[in-house]
Backbone bond lengths (Angstrom), bond angles and torsions (degrees), N, CA, C in turn:
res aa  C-N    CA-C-N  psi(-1)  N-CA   C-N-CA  omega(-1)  CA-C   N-CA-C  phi
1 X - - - 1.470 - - 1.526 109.79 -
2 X 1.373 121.25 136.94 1.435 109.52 -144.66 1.990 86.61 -103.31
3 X 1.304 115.44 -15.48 1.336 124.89 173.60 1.389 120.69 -58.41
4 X 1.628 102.16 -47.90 2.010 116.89 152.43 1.014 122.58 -30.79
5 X 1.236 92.15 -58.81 1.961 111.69 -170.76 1.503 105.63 -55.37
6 X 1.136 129.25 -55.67 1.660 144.76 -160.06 1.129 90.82 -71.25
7 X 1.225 129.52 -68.85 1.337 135.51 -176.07 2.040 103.26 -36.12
8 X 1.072 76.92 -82.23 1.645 79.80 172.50 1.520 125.80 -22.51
9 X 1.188 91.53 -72.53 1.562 93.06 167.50 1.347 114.25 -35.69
10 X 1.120 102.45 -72.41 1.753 116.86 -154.17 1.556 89.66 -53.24
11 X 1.093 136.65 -58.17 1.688 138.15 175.63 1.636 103.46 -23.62
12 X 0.844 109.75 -87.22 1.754 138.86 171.99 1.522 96.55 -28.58
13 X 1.026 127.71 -58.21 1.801 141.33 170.42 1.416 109.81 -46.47
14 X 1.386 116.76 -44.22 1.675 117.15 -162.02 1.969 88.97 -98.57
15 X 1.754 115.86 -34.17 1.498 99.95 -174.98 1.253 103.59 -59.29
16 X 1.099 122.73 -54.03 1.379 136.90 -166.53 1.910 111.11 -38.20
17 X 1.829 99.22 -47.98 1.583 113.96 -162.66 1.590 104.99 -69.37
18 X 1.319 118.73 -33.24 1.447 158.89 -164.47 1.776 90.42 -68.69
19 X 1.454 117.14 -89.54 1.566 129.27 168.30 1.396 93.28 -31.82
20 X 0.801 147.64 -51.86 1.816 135.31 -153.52 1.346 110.55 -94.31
21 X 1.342 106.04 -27.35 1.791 118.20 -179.33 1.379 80.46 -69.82
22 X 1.554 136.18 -78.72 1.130 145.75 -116.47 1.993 95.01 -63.33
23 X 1.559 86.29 -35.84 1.697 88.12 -159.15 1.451 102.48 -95.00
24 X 1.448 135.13 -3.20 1.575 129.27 148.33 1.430 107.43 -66.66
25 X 0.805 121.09 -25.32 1.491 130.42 177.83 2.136 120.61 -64.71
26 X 1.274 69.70 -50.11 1.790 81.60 176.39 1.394 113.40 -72.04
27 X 1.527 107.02 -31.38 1.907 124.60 -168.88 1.384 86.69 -74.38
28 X 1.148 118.95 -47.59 1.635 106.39 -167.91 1.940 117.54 -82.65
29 X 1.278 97.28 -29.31 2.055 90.43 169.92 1.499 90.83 -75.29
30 X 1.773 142.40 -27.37 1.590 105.56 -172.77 1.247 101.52 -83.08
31 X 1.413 125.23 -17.38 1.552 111.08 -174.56 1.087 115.23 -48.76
């Protein structure tokens, strides 16, 4: 189902954006 698929992705897309936010985030309160 090609609707799965997208979904999927896009999940995987936002965990991913989320982990990377999280850790500019931390770099900048230890700065």
């Amino acid at each position: 189902d090609k609707n799965k698929d997208f979904k999927r992705k896009a999940d995987e897309f936002l965990s991913s954006l989320n982990k990377r936010m999280r850790k500019l985030s931390d770099e900048l309160c230890r700065g």
